[in-house]
N, C-alpha and C positions, 0 to 999 in steps of 0.2 A: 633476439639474441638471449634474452633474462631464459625462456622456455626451453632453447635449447639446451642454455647452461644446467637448469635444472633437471632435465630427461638425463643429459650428461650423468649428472650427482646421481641421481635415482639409479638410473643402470650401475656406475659402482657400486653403491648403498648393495645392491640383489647382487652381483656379481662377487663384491666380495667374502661374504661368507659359503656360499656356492664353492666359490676355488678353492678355497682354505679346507670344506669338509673334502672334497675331492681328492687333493693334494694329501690331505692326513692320509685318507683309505689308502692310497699309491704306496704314500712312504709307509705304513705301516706294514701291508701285503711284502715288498720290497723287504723290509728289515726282519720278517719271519717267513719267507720264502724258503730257504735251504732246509726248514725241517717240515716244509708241506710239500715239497715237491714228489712223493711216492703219492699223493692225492691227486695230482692236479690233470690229470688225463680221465678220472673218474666223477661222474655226477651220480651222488646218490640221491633218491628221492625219500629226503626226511620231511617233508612238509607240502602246502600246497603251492606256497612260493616257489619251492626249487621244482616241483613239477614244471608251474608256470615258463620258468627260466629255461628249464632244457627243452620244452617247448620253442620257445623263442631262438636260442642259440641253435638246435638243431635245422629250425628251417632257413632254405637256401633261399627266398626272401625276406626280406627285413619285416620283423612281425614282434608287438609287442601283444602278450595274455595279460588279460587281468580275469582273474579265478575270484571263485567265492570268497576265497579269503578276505580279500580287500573289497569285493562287492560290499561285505557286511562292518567291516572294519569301521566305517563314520559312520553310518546308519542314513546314509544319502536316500531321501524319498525321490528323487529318478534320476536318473540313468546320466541327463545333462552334466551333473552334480558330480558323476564320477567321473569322465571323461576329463574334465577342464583339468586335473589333476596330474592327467598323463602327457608327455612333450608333446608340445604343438598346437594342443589342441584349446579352444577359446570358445565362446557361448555369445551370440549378440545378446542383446538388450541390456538392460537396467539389470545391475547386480544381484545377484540372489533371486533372480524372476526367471531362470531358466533362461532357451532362447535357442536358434539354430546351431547344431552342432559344425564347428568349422575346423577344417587342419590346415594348419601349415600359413595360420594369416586369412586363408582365402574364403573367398564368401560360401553362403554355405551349397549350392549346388553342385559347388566342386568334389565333392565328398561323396563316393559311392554307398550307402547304407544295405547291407545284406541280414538277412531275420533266415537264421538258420541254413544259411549259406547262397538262400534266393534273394534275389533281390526284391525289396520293397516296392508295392504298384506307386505311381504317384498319386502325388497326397498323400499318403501314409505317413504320420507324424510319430517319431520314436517316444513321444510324450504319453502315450497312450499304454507304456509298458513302465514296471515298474520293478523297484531292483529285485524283487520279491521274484518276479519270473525269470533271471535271467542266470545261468551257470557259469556265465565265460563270457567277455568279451575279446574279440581279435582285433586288432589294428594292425594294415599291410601301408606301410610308406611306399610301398611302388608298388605297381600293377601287376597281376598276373594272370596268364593264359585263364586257368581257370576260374579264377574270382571276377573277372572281366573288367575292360583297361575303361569303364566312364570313372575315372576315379583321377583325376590329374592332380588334386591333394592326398588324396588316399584312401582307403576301405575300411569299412566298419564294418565285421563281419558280428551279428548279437546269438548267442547258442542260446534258446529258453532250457529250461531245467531239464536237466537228464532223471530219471528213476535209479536208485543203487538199492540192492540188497541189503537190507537191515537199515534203514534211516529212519530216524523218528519223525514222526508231527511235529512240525512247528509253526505256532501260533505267534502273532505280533500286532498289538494291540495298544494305542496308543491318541497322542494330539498334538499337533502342533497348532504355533499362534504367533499371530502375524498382524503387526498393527492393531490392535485391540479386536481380530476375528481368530476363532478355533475351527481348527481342520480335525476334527476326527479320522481315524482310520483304523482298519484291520485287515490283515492277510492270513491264509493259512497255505501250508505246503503240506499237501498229502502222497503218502508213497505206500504201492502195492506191489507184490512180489508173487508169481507163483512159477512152474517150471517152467510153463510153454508161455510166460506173457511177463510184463513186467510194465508199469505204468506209474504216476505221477498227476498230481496237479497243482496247480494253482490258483486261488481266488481272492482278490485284492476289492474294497469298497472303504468309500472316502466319502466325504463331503469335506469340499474345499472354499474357505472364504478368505480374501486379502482384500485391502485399500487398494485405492491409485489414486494419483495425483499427480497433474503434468500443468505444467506454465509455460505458454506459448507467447515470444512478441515478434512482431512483424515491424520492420519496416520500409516502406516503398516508395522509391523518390520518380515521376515520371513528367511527362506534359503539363500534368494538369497539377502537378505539385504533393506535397509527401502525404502519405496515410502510413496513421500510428496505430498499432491495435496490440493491445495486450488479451490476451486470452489463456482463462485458467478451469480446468477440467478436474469435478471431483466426482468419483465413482466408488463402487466395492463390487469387484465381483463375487456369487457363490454358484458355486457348481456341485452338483453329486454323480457319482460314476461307479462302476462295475467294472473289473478286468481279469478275463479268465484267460487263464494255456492251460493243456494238457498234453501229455507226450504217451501214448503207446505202443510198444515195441512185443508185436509177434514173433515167435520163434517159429520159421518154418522146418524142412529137413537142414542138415547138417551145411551151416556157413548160410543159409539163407534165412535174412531179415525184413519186417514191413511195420515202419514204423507211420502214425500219425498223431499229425502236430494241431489240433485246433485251437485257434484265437479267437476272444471274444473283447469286444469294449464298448462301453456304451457312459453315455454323460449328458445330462440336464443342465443349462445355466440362464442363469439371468444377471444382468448386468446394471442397475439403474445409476441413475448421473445428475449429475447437475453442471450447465457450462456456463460462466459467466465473460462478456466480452465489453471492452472499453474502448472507444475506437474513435480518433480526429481523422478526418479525411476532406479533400478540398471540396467533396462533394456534398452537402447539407442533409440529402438524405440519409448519409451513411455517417453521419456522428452524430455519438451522444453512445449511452450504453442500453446494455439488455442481458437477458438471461436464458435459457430452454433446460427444459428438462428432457431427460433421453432415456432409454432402456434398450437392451438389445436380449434379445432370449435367443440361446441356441441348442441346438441339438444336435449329438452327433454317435454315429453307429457303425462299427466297422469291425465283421467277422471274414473268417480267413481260414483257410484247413491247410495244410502242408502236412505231404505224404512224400517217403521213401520208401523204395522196394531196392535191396541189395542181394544178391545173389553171388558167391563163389563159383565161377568157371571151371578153375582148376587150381593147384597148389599156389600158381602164379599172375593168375589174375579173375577180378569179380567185374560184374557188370554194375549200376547203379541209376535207376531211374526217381526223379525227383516230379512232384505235378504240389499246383500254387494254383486253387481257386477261392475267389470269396470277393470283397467290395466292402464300400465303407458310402453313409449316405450324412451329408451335413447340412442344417438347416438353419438361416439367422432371419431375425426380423429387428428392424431396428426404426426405432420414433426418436422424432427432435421436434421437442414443442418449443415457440419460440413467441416472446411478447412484441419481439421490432423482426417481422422477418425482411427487412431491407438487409436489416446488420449483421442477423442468424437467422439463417433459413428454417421452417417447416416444412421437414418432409416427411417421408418413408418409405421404406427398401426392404423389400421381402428377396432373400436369397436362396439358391437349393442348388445345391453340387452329388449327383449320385457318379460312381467309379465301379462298374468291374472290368474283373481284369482274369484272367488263367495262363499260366505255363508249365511248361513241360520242357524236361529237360533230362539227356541222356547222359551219362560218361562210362567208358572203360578203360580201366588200368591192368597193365602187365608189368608185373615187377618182376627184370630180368635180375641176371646174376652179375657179381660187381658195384653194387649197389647205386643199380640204372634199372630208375622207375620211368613208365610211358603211362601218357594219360593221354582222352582223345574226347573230345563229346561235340554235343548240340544241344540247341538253346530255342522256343520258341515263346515268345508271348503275345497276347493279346488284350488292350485297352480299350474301353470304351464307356467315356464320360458326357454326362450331358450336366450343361451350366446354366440356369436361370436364373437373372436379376432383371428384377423390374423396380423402380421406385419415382418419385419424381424429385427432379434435382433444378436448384436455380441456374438457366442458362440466359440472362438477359434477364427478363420476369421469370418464367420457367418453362420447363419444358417437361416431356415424360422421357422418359429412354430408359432402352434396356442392354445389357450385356450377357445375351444367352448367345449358347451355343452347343453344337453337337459332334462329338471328334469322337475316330475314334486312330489307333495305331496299332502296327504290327511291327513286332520287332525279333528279327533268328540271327543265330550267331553260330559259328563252328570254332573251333581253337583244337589245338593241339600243342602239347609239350610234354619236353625231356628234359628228367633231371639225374645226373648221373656221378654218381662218387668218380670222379675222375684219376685220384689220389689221393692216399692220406693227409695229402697237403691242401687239397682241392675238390672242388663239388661246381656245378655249372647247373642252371636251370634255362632252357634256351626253348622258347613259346612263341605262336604267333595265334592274332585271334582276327578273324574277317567276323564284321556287325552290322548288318543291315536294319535300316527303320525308315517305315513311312507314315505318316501322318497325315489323316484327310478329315474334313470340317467345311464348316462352312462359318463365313466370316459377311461382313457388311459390304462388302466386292464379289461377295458369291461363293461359289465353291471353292476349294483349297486341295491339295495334294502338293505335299514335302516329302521327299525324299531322299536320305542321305546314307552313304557308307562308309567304315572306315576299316583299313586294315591295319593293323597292332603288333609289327615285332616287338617281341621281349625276349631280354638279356640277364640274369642275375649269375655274377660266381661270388664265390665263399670262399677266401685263402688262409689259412691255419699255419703259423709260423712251427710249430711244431704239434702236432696232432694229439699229446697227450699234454697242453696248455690247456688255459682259459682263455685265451684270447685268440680273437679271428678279426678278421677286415673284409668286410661287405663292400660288392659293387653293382650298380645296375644300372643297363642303359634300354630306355623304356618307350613307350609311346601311345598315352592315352586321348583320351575326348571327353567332352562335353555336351551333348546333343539337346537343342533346344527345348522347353517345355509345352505341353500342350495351352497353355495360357499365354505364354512370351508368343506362339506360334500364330493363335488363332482367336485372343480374346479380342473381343468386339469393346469397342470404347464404350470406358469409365468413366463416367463424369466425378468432380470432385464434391464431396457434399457442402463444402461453403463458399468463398471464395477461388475464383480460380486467377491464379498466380503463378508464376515462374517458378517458384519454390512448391506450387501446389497445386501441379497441374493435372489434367485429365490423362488418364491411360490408356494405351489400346497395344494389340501387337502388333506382328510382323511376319507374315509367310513364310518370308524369303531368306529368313533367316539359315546359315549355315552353322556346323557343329563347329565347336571351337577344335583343334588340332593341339596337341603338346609334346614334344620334343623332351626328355628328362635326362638327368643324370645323378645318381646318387651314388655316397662313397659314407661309411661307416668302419668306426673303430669300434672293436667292443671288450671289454675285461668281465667274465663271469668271475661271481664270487660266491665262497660258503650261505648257504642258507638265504637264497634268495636274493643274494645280490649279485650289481651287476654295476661299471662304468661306461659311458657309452659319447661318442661324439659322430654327430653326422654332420655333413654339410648334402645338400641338392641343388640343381640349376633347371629350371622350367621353360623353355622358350614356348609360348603360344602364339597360334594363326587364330585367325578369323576369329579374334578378340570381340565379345558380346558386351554393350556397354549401353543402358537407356539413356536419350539424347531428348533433351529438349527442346523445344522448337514453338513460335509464336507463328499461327495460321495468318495468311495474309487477310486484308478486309479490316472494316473500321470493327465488327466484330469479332475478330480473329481470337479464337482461344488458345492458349496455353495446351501443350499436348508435348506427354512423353510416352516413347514409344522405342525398344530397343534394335539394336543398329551393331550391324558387323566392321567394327569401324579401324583394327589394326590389327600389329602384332604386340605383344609384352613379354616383358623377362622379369621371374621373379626368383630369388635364389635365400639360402639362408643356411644358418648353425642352430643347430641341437645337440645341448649336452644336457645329460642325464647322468644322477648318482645314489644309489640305491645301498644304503648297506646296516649293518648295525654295529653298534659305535663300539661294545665290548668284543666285537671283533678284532679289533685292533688297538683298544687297550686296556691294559687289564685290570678286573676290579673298576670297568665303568657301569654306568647304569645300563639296563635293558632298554635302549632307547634304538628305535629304526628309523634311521632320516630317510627321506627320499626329498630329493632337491631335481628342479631340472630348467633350465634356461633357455632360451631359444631370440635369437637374434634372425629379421627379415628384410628384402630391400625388393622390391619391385619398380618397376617403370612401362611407363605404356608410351609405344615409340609416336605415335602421331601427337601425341599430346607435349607439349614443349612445360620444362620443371620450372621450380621446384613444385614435389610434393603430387607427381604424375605418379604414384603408387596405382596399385590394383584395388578395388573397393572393398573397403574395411578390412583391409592389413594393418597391422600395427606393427611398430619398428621392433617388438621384441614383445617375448613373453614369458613369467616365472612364473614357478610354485617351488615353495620352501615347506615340508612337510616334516613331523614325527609323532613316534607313537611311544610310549613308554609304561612298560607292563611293571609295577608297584611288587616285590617281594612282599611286602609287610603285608600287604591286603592282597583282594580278590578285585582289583581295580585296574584299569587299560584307560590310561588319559592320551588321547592326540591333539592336532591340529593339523590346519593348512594356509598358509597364505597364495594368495591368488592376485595378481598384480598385471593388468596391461597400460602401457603410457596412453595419454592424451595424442590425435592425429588430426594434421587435416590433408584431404585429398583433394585433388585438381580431376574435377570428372570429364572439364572441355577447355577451351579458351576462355570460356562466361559464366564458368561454374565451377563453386568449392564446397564441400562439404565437408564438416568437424564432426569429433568425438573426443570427450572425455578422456578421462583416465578411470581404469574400473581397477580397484582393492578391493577382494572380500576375502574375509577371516573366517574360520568355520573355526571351532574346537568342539570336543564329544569327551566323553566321559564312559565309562561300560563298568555295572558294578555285579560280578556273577554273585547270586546269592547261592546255587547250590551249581552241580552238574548240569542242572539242565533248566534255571529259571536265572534269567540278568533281566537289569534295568538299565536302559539308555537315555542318556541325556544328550541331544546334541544342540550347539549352538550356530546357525547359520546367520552370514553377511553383519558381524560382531561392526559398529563404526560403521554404522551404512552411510554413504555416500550420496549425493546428487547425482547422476547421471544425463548429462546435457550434450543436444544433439544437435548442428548446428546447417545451414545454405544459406548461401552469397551467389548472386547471382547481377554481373550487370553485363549488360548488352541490350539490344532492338530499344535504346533509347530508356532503359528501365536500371534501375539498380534496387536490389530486394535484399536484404537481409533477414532470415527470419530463424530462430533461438528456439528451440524446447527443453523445458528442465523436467525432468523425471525421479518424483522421491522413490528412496530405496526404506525399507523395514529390517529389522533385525528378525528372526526365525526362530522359534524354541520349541522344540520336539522333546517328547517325553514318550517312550518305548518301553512296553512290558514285551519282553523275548521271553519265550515257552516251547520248550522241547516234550512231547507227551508220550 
C-alpha cells in the first residue's frame, strides 16, 4: 500500500506542473484570441519548428517531426537520447546507458524502425548512427498502407542528412566522461553542390570507455534446502568505431531523380572483468566463495547502400523505385577464468552472426484533383543469416554444445491507399496492406519452414472545426502485426553460462510460433501554435491475438533443466493518454523570459487475459511516463541554457502463475549549456543522468516445488560532454 501511496504523490508531483503550464498556454491563447484570429487559418514557415509543425498537422496520420533543430538543441551523442524526450517513448536498461527504443510502454519489438523510409534488416541496431547523420526524425502512432502496419506501438521513420545549396562545414570535436573513463570524439558534415549533382556526407569516430558494475543475490529454497549467493560483477568496457552516410542526388532530364544513400560502421571492443561470488548451499561442494576473471572482445561491421530512382510521369503523377542491399557481420569471444569451478564455471564461447539481406521496392502516386492523392506499390525482401556459437558450458560436470544455425526469409508485401481532401472540414486516408513471410532454418528437430500472412485495413480521418483554426481531431482505426524473429523462430538451445535456475534458465525457440495480430484505435486532439508550438491529447486501445510471451518450464527427470522458450499463449489489451505541451512562455506573457517548455505525460494500463492480476501487464510497460523540458536563450549573452527531466515509476509484472518480475523506477536529468563565440564557432557543455540512480531488476519465481528469488542492482554514472561546434 506504502508504494502505491507513493506512485500516487509522484504522479501528482509530474502532473501537476504539466496542467498548470498547459492550462496557462489555453487561457492565455483564449484571453488574446480576438486580435489573432485574421492569423489563425495561416502557417507561416518562420523557423524549423514551425516547419516541423505544419509538417505534422498537415498529415492525415498522427505523426510527430523532430528536425535539426532540436537534433542539435542538447547535443545528444545518439539518437536513444533523443527520442526518450518525445510522448511515449522510454529506453530499457540502466539510466543514461542508452537501451532499446520502445513506444507506447511496449517492448521493444513492437516498434517498427525505417532508415530512410526502408525498413531496417534485423539485427540492425539504431545505435550504430549518430545524431550527426540524422536530418529528421518521423514518428507515426498508427500504421500506414505505405510505412507498413509491423509497427503495433508505432514507426520510426530516421531521414540520414539531406545536401542543401550553400551549407557550411561543420566540424564537432570533443569528450565525454563517464565514471573516471574519456570518450573522445569527432564528426564532420561535408556538403557539395553543382548543377547536375548535389551530395553530402558524414563521418563520425569515437573511442568509447564507461565502468559497469552489477550486484546479483539469489535465493533458492527447494528439497534439499536454501542456497544464498551473492554475486558482484566489475568491468569497463572500451570500444573504438567509424560511422560514415553519404547521400547523392543525380539530376536526370526534367522531374527525374537518382539518389544514393551509403552506410558504413564499424567498431572494435573489449570488455575485461572481474566476478566475485559468495555462496551457502546445502550442498558442500558449492559453498565457500571464489572469483574468475573474464573478457569478452567483439567486433562488429555493417555497411548498407540505399538507392532511389524517382521519375515524373506526367503533371500528376511520378513513379518511385527504392532497392536496400548490404549486411552487417558480428563477432564475440568471451573467457571466465575461474579458481572453484564447482561455484563459477570455466569456460569459453566463441560467437559469429553474419546477416545479408536486399530489397526492392516500387510505388506510384497520382495526385488527382480535389485534393485526392493515390498511392500504390510493392515490397520484396530477402534475409539470409547464419549464427555460430560454440563454447563449453556446465551442464551436470559439463558438456560442449552449440547454438548455430542457418535461416534464411522472404518477405513481399502490396498495399494500396487513398487520401482525399474530402472538405474543408475533413481529409480521410483509407489503405489496406496484404504481408507475406516465410522463414526456413534448420533447428535441433531438423528443418523448419514458417509461414505466415497478414492483411491490414487502415482508417485515418482528420476533422477541422473550422478550416482556418488551429485546431483539428485525429482518428484512426487500424490493424497491425508483429511477426516472429528469426531467433525466437529457430534458435537452437542456449545453455546458461553459470548456474541454471528458474530465474536463469537455458533458451531455445519456437517454430511454431504465430504473428501477434492487433486490433487499434486511436483519437487525438490537437491545438497548433505560433512558432512551433502545439497542445496535444491522445488516448489509444490495442487489443492483441496470439500474444508472444517466453514461458518457463522445468524438463522432467532427476536431471531436468530449467528452459525458457517463447510460447503463443493469449490475447492482451493495452490502452493509455498522451498529453503533450510544447510552447514558449512570452507567448502568452508579456515581458517573460525566452524560455521554450516542452512538457508531455503519458499514462498506460495493460492486461494479459490468460494470466489472472494484479500486475498481469504486458512486459515492461510502466503505468506512466513524463518529460518536463526547457530551453532558455540569455538576452545579455551569447548563451542557450536547457534541461530535461525524464521520469518512469518502479513495476512489477506477473509473466505466469509462478512468475514475477520487477523494475525500478528510472529519473535522469540532462542539462546543456551552448556558448556561441562568434557566427559560426559555439561551445557545448552538456550534462547527462545529473543524481544517477541504482537501477535494480528483479524474479520470483515459485513453483515445481522451488521458490527463487533473485535481485540485480545496476550502478548508473553521471556523463560530461564537452563540444567544440565549427561551421567552416
Amino acid at each position: 500500500m506504502k508504494s502505491k501511496r507513493t506512485t500516487r504523490r509522484n504522479i501528482r508531483r509530474l502532473f501537476v506542473p504539466f496542467a498548470l503550464s498547459a492550462v496557462s498556454a489555453v487561457a492565455q491563447q483564449a484571453a488574446t484570441a480576438p486580435a489573432a484570429t485574421s492569423d489563425m487559418g495561416r502557417i507561416e514557415i518562420t523557423s524549423g519548428r514551425d516547419n516541423e509543425n505544419q509538417q505534422r498537422r498537415e498529415s492525415t496520420a498522427s505523426k510527430i517531426v523532430i528536425g535539426r533543430e532540436e537534433i542539435e538543441r542538447q547535443g545528444d551523442s545518439n539518437l536513444g537520447d533523443i527520442l526518450k524526450r518525445m510522448p511515449g517513448i522510454t529506453l530499457g536498461g540502466a539510466p543514461g546507458r542508452g537501451g532499446g527504443i520502445r513506444m507506447r510502454g511496449l517492448s521493444q519489438g513492437y516498434t517498427q524502425i525505417l532508415l530512410d523510409g526502408q525498413r531496417v534488416p534485423p539485427g540492425f541496431s539504431v545505435e550504430s548512427l549518430t545524431p550527426e547523420m540524422i536530418e529528421r526524425v518521423e514518428i507515426y502512432r498508427a500504421p500506414t498502407a505505405e510505412t507498413g502496419a509491423q509497427a503495433i506501438a508505432g514507426t520510426i521513420n530516421i531521414i540520414t542528412r539531406e545536401g542543401r545549396k550553400g551549407m557550411p562545414t561543420e566540424l564537432k570535436v570533443g569528450s565525454s566522461f563517464q565514471g573516471g573513463y574519456a570518450s573522445p570524439s569527432a564528426s564532420l558534415v561535408k556538403y557539395h553542390d553543382a548543377e547536375q549533382w548535389t551530395a553530402n556526407y558524414t563521418l563520425s569516430v569515437n573511442r568509447y570507455a564507461a565502468p559497469d558494475h552489477s550486484e546479483n543475490d539469489l535465493t533458492r529454497v527447494d528439497s534439499s534446502g536454501t542456497t544464498v549467493r551473492h554475486r558482484v560483477s566489475d568491468s569497463h568496457y572500451g570500444r573504438e568505431g567509424m560511422n560514415a552516410t553519404a547521400r547523392l542526388q543525380l539530376k536526370g532530364d526534367p522531374g527525374e531523380t537518382f539518389t544514393l544513400m551509403p552506410f558504413i560502421a564499424l567498431s572494435k571492443g573489449s570488455t575485461p572483468g572481474l566476478i566475485q561470488v559468495d555462496q551457502t548451499s546445502p550442498f558442500a561442494q558449492k559453498t565457500g566463495s571464489t572469483n574468475a576473471s573474464t573478457n569478452n572482445d567483439n567486433r562488429f561491421a555493417v555497411a548498407r547502400l540505399n538507392g532511389q530512382w524517382k521519375r515524373k510521369l506526367s503533371s500528376d503523377s511520378n513513379m518511385e523505385w527504392k532497392f536496400n542491399v548490404g549486411g552487417w557481420n558480428s563477432h564475440n569471444q568471451y573467457l571466465q577464468t575461474s579458481a572453484a569451478t564447482l561455484l563459477l564455471p570455466s569456460l569459453s564461447e566463441n560467437s559469429h552472426v553474419q546477416d545479408r539481406s536486399a530489397n526492392l521496392s516500387g510505388k506510384y502516386t497520382n495526385v488527382m484533383g480535389g485534393g485526392h492523392q493515390w498511392v500504390s506499390g510493392v515490397e520484396a525482401e530477402s534475409v539470409r543469416r547464419t549464427q555460430s556459437v560454440v563454447g563449453t558450458y556446465q551442464v551436470g560436470p559439463s558438456v560442449a554444445g552449440s547454438a548455430d544455425y542457418n535461416a534464411s526469409s522472404m518477405r513481399y508485401a502490396m498495399y494500396s491507399q487513398d487520401e482525399w481532401q474530402l472538405t474543408p472540414h475533413w481529409a480521410t486516408h483509407v489503405g489496406a496492406r496484404y504481408e507475406g513471410l516465410t522463414t526456413e532454418g534448420n533447428t535441433n528437430a531438423g528443418d523448419v519452414i514458417n509461414r505466415n500472412s497478414v492483411f491490414t485495413p487502415l482508417l485515418h480521418a482528420m476533422w477541422r472545426p473550422d478550416p482556418d483554426s488551429r485546431d483539428q481531431v485525429r482518428m484512426s482505426l487500424t490493424r497491425s502485426f508483429k511477426t516472429p524473429t528469426m531467433p525466437t523462430l529457430l534458435a537452437r538451445r542456449t545453455y546458461t553460462r553459470d548456474d541454471n535456475t528458474a530465474t536463469n534458465p537455458d533458451v531455445s525457440g519456437n517454430p511454431n510460433l504465430k504473428p501477434e495480430i492487433a486490433t487499434g484505435l486511436d483519437v487525438a486532439v490537437e491545438r497548433y501554435l505560433p512558432q512551433g508550438g502545439v497542445l496535444s491529447a491522445s488516448a489509444f486501445h490495442r487489443r492483441v491475438q496470439n500474444l508472444i510471451r517466453n514461458v518457463t518450464t522445468l524438463e522432467p527427470g532427476a536431471n531436468g533443466r530449467w528452459l525458457s522458450s517463447p510460447q503463443n499463449i493469449s490475447e492482451a489489451i493495452t490502452e493509455g493518454i498522451e498529453l503533450e505541451a510544447k510552447f514558449r512562455m512570452d507567448q502568452w506573457i508579456a515581458d517573460a523570459p525566452h524560455i521554450d517548455l516542452r512538457n508531455n505525460l503519458s499514462f498506460y494500463r495493460s492486461r494479459v487475459l490468460s494470466i489472472m492480476g494484479p500486475d498481469n501487464r504486458l512486459d515492461q510497460q510502466p503505468s506512466m511516463t513524463a518529460n518536463f523540458g526547457a530551453d532558455y536563450k540569455l538576452k545579455s549573452a551569447p548563451l542557450t541554457v536547457g534541461g530535461n527531466i525524464n521520469y518512469n515509476p518502479g513495476y512489477t509484472t506477473r509473466l505466469s502463475a509462478e512468475q514475477l518480475a520487477t523494475i525500478s523506477q528510472k529519473r535522469v536529468m540532462d542539462l546543456y549549456g551552448l556558448w556561441r563565440v562568434d557566427g559560426s564557432t559555439a561551445w557545448r557543455l552538456t550534462l547527462s543522468n545529473l543524481d544517477p540512480r541504482n537501477y535494480n531488476t528483479g524474479s520470483v519465481y515459485s513453483g515445481n516445488g522451488v521458490t527463487e528469488n533473485s535481485r540485480t542492482q545496476n550502478r548508473s554514472w553521471t556523463n560530461v560532454q564537452i563540444l567544440l561546434e565549427k561551421k567552416l
